[in-house]
Structures are given as structure tokens and as C-alpha cells.
VOBA-1610 file (N, C-alpha, C; in pm, whole numbers, padded with zeros to 5 digits, always signed):
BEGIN
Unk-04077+16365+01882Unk-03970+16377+01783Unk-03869+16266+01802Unk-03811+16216+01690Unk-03733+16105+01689Unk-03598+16159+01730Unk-03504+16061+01740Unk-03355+16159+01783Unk-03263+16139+01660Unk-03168+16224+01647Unk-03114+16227+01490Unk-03017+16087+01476Unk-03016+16096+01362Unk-02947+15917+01338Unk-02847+15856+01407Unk-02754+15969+01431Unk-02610+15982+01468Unk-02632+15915+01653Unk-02694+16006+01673Unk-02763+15974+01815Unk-02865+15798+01847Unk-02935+15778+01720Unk-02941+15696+01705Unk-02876+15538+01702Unk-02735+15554+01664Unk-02695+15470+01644Unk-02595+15474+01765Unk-02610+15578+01837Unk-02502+15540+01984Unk-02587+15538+02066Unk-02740+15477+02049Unk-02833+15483+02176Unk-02834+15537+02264Unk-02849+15563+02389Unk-02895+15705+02464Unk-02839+15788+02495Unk-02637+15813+02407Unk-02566+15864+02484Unk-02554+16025+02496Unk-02641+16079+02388Unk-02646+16203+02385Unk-02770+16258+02486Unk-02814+16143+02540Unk-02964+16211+02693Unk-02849+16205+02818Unk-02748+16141+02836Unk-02708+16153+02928Unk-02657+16329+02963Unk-02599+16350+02911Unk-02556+16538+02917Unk-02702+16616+02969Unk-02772+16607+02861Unk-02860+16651+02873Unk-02958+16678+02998Unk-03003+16522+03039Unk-03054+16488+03158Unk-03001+16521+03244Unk-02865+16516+03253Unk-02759+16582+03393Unk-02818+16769+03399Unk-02819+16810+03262Unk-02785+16952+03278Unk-02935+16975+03298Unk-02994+16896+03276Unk-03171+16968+03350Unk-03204+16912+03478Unk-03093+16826+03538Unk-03097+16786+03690Unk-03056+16917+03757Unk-02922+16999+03665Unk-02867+17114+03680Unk-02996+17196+03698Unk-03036+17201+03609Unk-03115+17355+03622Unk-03244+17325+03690Unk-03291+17230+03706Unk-03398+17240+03810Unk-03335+17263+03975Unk-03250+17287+03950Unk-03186+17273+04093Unk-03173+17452+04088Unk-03296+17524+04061Unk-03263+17729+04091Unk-03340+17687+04212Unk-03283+17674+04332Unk-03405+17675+04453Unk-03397+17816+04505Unk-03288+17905+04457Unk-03351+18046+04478Unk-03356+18120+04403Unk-03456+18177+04280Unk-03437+18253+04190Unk-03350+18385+04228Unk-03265+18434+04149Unk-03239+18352+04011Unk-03116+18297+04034Unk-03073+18231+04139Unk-02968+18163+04181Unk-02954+18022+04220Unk-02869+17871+04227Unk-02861+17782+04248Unk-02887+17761+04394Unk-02828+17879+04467Unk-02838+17866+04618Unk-02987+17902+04683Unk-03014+17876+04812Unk-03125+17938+04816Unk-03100+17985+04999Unk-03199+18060+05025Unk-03195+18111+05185Unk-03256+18015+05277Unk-03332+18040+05401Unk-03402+17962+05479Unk-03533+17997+05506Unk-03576+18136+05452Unk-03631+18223+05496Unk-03777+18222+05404Unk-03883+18147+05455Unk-04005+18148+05382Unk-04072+18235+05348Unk-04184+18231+05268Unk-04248+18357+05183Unk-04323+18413+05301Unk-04383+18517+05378Unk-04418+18508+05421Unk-04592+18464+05479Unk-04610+18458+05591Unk-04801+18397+05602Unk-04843+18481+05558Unk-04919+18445+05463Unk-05078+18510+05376Unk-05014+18595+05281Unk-04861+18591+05221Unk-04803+18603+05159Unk-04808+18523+05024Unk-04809+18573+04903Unk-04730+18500+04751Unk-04673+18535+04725Unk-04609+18392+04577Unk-04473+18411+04522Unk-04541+18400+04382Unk-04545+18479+04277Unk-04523+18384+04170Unk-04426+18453+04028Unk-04342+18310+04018Unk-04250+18335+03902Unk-04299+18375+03745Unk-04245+18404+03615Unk-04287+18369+03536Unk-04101+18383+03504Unk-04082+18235+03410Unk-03917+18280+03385Unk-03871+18195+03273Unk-03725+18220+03263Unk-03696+18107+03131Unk-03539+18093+03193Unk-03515+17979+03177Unk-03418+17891+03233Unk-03349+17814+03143Unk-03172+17853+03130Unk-03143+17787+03004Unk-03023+17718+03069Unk-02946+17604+02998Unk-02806+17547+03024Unk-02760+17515+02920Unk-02632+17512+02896Unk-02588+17503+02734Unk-02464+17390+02770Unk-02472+17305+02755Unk-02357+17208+02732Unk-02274+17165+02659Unk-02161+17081+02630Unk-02119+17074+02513Unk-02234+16938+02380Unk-02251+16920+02507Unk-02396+16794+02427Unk-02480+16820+02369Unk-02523+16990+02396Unk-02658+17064+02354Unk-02679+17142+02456Unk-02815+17181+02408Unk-02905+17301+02546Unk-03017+17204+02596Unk-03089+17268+02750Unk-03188+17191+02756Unk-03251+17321+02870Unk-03375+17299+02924Unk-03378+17424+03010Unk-03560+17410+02998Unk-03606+17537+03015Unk-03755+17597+03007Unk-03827+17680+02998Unk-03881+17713+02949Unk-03931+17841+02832Unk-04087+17823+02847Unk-04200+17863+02922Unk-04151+17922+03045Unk-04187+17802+03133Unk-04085+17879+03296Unk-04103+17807+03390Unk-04198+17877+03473Unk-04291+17806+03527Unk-04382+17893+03662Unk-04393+17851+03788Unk-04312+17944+03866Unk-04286+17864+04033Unk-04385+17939+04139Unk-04468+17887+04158Unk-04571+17940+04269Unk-04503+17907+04439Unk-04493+17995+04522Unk-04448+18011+04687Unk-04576+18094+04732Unk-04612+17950+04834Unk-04732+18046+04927Unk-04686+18036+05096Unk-04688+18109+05193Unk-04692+18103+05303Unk-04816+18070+05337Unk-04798+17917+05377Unk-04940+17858+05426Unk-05003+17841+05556Unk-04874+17911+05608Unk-04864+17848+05779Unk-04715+17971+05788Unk-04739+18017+05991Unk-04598+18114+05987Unk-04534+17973+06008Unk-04365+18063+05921Unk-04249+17982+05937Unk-04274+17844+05828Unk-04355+17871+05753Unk-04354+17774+05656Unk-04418+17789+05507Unk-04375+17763+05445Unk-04416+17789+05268Unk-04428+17655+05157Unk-04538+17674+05087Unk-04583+17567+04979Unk-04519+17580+04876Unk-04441+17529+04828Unk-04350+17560+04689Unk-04408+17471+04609Unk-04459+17517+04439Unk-04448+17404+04363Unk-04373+17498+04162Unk-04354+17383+04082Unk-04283+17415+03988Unk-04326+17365+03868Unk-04383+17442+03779Unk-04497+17345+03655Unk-04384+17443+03526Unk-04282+17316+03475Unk-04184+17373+03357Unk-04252+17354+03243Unk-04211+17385+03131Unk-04225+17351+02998Unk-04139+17355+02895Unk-04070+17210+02958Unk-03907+17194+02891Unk-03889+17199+02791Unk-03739+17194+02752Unk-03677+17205+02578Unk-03568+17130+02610Unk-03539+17038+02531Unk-03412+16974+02494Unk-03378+16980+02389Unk-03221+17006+02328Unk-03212+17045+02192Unk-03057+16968+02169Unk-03035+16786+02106Unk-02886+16790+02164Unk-02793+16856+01983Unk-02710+16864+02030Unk-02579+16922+01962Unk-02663+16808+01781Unk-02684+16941+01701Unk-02672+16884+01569Unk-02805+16827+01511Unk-02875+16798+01637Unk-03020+16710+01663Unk-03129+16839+01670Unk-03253+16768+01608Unk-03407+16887+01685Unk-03434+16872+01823Unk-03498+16982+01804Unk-03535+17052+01942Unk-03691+16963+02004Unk-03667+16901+02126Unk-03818+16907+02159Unk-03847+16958+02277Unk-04012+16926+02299Unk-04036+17076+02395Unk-04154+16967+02405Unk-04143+17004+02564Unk-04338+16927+02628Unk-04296+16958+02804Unk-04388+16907+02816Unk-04421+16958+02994Unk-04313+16896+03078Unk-04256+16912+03147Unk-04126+16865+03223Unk-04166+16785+03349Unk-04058+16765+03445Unk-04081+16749+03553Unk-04149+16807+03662Unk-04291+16777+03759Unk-04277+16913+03845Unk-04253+16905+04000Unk-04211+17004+04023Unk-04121+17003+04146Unk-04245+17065+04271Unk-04255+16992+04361Unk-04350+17019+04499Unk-04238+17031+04621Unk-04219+17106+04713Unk-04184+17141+04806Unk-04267+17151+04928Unk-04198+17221+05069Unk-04218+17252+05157Unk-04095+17350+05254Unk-04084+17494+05246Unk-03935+17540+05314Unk-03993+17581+05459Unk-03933+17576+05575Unk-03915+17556+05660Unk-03849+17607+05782Unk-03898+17723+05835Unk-03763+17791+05934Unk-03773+17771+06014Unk-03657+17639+06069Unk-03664+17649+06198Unk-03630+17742+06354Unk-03486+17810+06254Unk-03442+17945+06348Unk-03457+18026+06303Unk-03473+18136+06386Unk-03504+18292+06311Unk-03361+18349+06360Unk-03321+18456+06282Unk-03178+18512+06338Unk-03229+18595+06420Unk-03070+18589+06481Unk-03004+18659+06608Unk-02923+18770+06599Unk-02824+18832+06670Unk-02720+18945+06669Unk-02609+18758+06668Unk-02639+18696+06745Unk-02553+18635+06745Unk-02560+18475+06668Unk-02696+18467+06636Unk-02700+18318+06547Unk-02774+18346+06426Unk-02680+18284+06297Unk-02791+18330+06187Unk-02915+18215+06220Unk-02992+18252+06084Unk-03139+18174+06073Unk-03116+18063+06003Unk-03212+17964+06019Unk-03168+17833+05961Unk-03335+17735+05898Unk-03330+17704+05778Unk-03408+17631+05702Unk-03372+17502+05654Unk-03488+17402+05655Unk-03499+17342+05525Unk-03619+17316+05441Unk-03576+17260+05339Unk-03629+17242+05180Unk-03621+17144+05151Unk-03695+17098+05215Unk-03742+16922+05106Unk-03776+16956+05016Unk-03792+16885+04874Unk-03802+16904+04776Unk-03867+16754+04668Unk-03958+16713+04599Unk-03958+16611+04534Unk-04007+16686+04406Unk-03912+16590+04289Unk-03937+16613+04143Unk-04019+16470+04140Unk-04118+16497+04116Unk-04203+16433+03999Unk-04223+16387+03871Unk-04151+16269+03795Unk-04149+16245+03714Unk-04265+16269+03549Unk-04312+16346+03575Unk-04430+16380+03488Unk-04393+16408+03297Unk-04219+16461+03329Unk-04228+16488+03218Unk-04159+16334+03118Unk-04164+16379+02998Unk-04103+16213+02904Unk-03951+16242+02908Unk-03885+16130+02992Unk-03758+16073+02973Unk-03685+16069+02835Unk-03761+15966+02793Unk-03720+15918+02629Unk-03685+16042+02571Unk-03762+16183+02566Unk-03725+16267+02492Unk-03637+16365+02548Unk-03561+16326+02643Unk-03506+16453+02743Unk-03536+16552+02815Unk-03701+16524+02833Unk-03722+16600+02937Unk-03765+16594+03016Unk-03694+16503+03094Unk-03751+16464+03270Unk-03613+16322+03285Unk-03589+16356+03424Unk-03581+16216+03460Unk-03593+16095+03482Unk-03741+16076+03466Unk-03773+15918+03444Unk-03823+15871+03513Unk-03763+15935+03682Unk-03757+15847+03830Unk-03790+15972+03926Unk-03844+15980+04036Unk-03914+16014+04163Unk-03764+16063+04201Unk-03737+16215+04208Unk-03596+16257+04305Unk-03661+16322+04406Unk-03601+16320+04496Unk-03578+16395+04633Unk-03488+16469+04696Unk-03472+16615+04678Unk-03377+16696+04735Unk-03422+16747+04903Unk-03284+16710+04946Unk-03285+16746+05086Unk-03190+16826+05161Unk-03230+16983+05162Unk-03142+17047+05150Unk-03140+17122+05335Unk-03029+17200+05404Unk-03064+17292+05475Unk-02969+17419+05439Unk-03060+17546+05441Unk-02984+17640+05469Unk-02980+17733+05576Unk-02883+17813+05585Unk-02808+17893+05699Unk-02833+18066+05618Unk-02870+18144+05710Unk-02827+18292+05678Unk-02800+18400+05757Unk-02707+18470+05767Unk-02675+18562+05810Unk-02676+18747+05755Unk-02717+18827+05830Unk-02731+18938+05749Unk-02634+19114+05862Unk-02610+19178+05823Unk-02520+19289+05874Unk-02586+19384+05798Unk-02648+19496+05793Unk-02610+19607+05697Unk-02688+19596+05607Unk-02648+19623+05489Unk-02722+19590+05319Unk-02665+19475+05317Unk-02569+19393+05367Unk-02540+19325+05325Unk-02563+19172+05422Unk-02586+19034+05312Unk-02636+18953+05308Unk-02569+18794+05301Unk-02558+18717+05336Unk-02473+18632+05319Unk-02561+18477+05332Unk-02579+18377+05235Unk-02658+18243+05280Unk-02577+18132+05189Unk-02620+17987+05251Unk-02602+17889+05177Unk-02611+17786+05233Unk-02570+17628+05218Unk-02580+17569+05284Unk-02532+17447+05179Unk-02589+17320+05247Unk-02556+17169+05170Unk-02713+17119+05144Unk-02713+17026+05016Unk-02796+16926+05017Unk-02774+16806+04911Unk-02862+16732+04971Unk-02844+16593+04923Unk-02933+16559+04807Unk-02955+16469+04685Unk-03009+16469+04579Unk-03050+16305+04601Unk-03141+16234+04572Unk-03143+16120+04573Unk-03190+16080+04444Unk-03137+16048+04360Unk-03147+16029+04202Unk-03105+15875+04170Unk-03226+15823+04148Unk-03209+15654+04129Unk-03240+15675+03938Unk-03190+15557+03903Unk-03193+15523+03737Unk-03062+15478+03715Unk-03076+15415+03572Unk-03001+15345+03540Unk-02898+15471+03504Unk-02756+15416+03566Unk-02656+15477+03480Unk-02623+15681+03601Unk-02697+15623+03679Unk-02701+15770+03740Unk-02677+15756+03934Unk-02661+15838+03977Unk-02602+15832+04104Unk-02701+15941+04226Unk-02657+15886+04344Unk-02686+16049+04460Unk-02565+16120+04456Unk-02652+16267+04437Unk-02535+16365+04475Unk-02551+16434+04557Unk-02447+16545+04590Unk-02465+16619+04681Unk-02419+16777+04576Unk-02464+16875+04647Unk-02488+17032+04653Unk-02416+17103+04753Unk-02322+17166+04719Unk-02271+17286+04852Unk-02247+17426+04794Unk-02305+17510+04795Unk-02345+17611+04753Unk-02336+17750+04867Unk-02285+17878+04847Unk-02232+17992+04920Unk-02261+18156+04835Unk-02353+18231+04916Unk-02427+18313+04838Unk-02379+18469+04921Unk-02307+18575+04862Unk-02304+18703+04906Unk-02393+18814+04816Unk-02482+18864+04869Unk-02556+18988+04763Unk-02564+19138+04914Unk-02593+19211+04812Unk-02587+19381+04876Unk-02697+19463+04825Unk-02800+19498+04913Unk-02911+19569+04865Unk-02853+19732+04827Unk-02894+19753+04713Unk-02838+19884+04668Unk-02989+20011+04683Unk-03004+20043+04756Unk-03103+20158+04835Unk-03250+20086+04773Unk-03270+19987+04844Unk-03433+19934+04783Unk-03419+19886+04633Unk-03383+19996+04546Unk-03414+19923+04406Unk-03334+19823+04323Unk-03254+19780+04394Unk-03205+19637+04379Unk-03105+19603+04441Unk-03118+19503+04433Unk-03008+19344+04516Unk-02923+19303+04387Unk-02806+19263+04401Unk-02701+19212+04328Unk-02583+19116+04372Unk-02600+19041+04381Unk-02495+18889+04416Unk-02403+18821+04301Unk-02349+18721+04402Unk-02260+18608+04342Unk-02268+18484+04420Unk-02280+18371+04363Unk-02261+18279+04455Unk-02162+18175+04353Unk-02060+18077+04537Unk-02015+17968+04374Unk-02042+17832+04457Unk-02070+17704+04406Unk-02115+17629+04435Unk-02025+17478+04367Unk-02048+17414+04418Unk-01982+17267+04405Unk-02082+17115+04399Unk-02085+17069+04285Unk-02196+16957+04322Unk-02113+16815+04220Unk-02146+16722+04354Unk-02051+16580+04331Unk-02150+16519+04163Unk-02086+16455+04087Unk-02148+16428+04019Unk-02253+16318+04005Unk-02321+16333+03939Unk-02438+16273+03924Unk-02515+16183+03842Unk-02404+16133+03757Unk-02447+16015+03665Unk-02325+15928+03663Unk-02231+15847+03687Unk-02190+15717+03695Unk-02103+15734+03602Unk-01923+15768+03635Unk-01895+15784+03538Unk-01909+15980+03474Unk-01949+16069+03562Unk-01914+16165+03561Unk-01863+16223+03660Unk-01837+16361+03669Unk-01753+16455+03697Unk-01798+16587+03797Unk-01753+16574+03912Unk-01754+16712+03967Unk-01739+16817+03954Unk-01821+16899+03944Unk-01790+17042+03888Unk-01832+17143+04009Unk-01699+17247+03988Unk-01775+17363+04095Unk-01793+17537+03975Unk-01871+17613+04020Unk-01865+17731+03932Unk-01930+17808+04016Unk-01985+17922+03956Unk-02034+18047+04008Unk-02133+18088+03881Unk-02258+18188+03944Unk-02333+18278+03933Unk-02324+18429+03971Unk-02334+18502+03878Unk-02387+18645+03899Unk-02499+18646+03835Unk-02574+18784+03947Unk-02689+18821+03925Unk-02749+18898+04009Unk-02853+18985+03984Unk-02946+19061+04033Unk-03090+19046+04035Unk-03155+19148+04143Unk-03310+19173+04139Unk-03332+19287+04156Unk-03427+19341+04059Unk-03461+19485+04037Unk-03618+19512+04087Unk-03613+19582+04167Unk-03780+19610+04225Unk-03799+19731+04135Unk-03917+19681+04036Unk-03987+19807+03976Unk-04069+19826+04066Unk-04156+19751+04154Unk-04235+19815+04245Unk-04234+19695+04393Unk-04330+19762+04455Unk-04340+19676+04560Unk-04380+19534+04534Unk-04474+19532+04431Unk-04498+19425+04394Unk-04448+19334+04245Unk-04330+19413+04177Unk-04340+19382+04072Unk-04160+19350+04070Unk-04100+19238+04009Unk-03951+19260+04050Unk-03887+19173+03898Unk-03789+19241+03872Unk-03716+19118+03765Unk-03568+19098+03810Unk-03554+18943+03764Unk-03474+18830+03809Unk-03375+18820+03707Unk-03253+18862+03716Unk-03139+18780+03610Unk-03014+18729+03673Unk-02967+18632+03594Unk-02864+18573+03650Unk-02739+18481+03520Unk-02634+18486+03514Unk-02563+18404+03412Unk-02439+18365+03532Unk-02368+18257+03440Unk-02304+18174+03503Unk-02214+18055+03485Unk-02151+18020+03483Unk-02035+17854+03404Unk-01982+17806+03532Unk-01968+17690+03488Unk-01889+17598+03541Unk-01733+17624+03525Unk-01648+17649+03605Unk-01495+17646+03617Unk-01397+17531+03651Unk-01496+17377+03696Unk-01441+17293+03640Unk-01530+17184+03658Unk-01476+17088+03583Unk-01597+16919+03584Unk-01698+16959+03419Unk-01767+16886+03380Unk-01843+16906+03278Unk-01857+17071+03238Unk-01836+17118+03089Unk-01871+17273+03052Unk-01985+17284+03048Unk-02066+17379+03116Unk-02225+17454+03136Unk-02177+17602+03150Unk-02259+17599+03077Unk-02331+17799+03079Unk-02471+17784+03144Unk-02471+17875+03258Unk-02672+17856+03315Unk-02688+17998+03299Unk-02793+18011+03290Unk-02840+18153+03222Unk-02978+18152+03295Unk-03043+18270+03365Unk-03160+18302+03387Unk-03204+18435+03369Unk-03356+18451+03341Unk-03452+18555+03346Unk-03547+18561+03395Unk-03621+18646+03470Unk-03759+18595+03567Unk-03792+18741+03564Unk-03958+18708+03613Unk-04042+18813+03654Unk-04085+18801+03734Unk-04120+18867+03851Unk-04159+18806+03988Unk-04289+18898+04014Unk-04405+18827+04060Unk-04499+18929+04159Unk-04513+18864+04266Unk-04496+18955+04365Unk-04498+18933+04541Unk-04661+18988+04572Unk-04760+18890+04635Unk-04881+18956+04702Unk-04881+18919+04793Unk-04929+19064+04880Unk-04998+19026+05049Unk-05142+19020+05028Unk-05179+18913+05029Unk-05330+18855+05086Unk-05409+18915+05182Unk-05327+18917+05283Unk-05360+18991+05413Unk-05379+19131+05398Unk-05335+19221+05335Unk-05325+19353+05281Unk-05423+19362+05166Unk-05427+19279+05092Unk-05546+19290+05018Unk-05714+19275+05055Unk-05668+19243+05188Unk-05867+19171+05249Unk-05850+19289+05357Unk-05800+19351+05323Unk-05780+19483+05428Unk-05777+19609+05335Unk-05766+19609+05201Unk-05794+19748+05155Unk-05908+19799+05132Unk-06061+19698+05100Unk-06157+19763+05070Unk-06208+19821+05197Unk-06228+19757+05299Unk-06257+19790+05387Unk-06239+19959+05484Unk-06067+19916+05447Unk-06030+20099+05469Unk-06067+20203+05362Unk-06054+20164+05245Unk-06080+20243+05133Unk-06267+20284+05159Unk-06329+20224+05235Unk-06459+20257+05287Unk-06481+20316+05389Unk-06341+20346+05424Unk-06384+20421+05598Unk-06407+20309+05705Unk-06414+20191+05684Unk-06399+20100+05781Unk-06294+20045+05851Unk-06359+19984+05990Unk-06202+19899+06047Unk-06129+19798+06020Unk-06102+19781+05985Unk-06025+19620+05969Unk-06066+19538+06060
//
């Protein structure tokens, strides 16, 4: 799709918003939140998402409809993350386009396990993959690398994580940033978790603006294996964003599954 005239005739200035706010939203490293823990999926453990991810700017919306984030524990103390979107960019006044996005490959990482007296501690490398088209707003263009660690601590039902990371975002007209992000949630008797986190990230295109804001949101276990993800959220200062999430989550044990026929036969494991 072509870009509308108006946009046209001020050459790329309506991708800049845009591109920032889907730098924004690829940055959920913990559904359905910006922040994320340290704490990998576990071995012989899965993750998989099904979700939709929105940001609304004053430039337009841009986001993904749907996103699918697969987490495998491939190894203890370590997990395979990857992220296959199917973006939308839509700027202010202009059509909407939509094609395969950026995708995001990982690796999270625990190096400490908590204590009574030390929380647990991760990181999350992270590389976006330029796969999706620039020109149309949906992708960056250029090879990023997030390098993040987090910290967590836990008491009770209640939960506390966050940490810093670094963004390495080369292109014209665009900068490295950084991420500092702070997460409190409270398990309410098993059938769900409910948080807030607020976060701060230096800006990221040349010529923009720091913004810090907050998220609310929850996770609802319909079952052991079955969970849904929501979350909304703005910016309180630096560029105006609304982030908005929805997710569906299924959690499988592998290991539990190569172990039921067997018992279900009267056999040993």
C-alpha cells in the first residue's frame, strides 16, 4: 500500500512515530507486561502465546493482530524464546497495512535462583530480526539487540521484579536506548495474578523524547493449562501512547505428558 499524499509529500515523517511505537511494543518481554522476570519456562516445559498487541499514538496505531510467542525450556535454567508477529500500521488519516513483522529470537537465562536472603537474577538477550518491510511500517529495517537483566524477589502472594536493559538500534535518524522498568503483582488464591508496573525508556529516535508510564494488568488461570493475559496502559510523560494487550496462553509439561500413558496403563514411569 502506498502512503497517503499528505504523508507523501513530507516523506517519511509519519514512519517515524510509528516505528518508535512498534520498537514500543515489541518490547512485552513479559506478557502481558513491558517488564519481564528472570525466571525461565521450565525444562521440558512450554510456552505458547496466541495475542494481539496494540499502541495508539498521536501519529496513528501500529501493533499485531495476531502475535505468536513460543518459550521452550531447552536446558535447566534456560529457555528458547522466539516471536513470529503479523503487524499493522495504520498512520493518522492514512490506510492501514498489515504483513509479517519483525521476528524476535531469544535466549533467558537464570543465573541465580532465590534465597530468604537474595532475590533471583536473569538475563535476556534478545535479537529482532529485520524480516518485516520498513518502507511500510512494519519493521525496523536494521538487526536490534536487546540486552536486558532482571532481578526478583518474592514474600507471600506477593511478588516483586524488574530490572534495566539496553536496546541497540542502528538506522538512520534513530538512536540506543535504554529500558528501566519495576513490576509489583499478588496472586489472588491460584485463579489469578494482578499487577502494575511503571517503567522509563530514554528515547529512541534522534530528536525524541523520554517517556516514563505504567501498566495494569492481570492473568486468569482457567486451568492448569489454559490462562488469559490482559493488560492496558499510557505514557505519563515524553511522546502520548496508549499500549493495550490481550493474550491466551497454554503452558505444557512434556515431561508429564511422556509419563501419562504409561501410568494410565498401569505402568512405571
Amino acid at each position: 500500500m502506498g502512503r497517503p499524499p499528505d504523508a507523501q509529500a513530507q516523506g517519511g515523517r509519519w514512519r517515524g512515530p510509528l516505528l518508535a511505537g512498534l520498537l514500543g511494543a515489541s518490547l512485552l518481554a513479559g506478557p502481558p507486561f513491558s517488564t519481564d522476570d528472570p525466571e525461565p519456562v521450565e525444562y521440558h516445559h512450554m510456552e505458547l502465546y496466541l495475542s494481539w498487541l496494540g499502541l495508539r499514538t498521536p501519529g496513528g496505531a501500529t501493533g499485531s493482530l495476531p502475535l505468536v510467542e513460543f518459550n521452550d525450556g531447552i536446558l535447566p535454567e534456560t529457555q528458547f524464546h522466539i516471536v513470529a508477529p503479523l503487524a499493522y500500521a495504520k498512520p493518522a488519516g492514512g490506510p492501514v497495512t498489515r504483513g509479517y513483522g519483525d521476528t524476535e529470537i531469544g535466549l533467558k537465562v537464570r543465573v541465580l535462583r532465590e534465597t530468604d536472603m537474595r532475590p533471583q537474577v536473569g538475563v535476556f538477550p534478545l535479537v529482532e530480526v529485520p524480516t518485516g518491510a520498513a518502507d511500510r511500517g512494519l519493521g525496523a529495517g536494521h538487526t536490534q539487540v536487546y540486552l536486558p537483566i532482571w532481578l526478583q524477589k518474592s514474600w507471600g502472594s506477593w511478588t516483586s521484579y524488574g530490572g534495566y536493559g539496553w536496546w541497540r538500534n542502528p538506522g538512520d535518524g534513530r538512536r540506543n536506548w535504554h529500558y528501566l522498568g519495576w513490576l509489583l503483582q499478588r496472586d489472588l488464591s491460584g485463579w489469578a495474578t494482578v499487577g502494575g508496573e511503571v517503567f522509563r525508556r530514554s528515547p529512541a529516535t534522534l530528536g525524541g523524547r523520554a517517556s516514563e508510564g505504567f501498566n495494569l494488568g492481570a492473568i486468569f488461570n482457567l486451568s492448569e493449562r489454559d490462562h488469559l493475559l490482559v493488560s492496558a496502559g499510557r505514557n505519563l510523560s515524553g511522546d502520548r501512547e496508549t499500549h493495550l494487550y490481550l493474550g491466551y496462553q497454554v503452558t505444557l509439561d512434556l515431561e508429564g505428558a511422556r509419563l501419562r500413558p504409561s501410568q494410565s496403563r498401569g505402568g512405571q514411569p
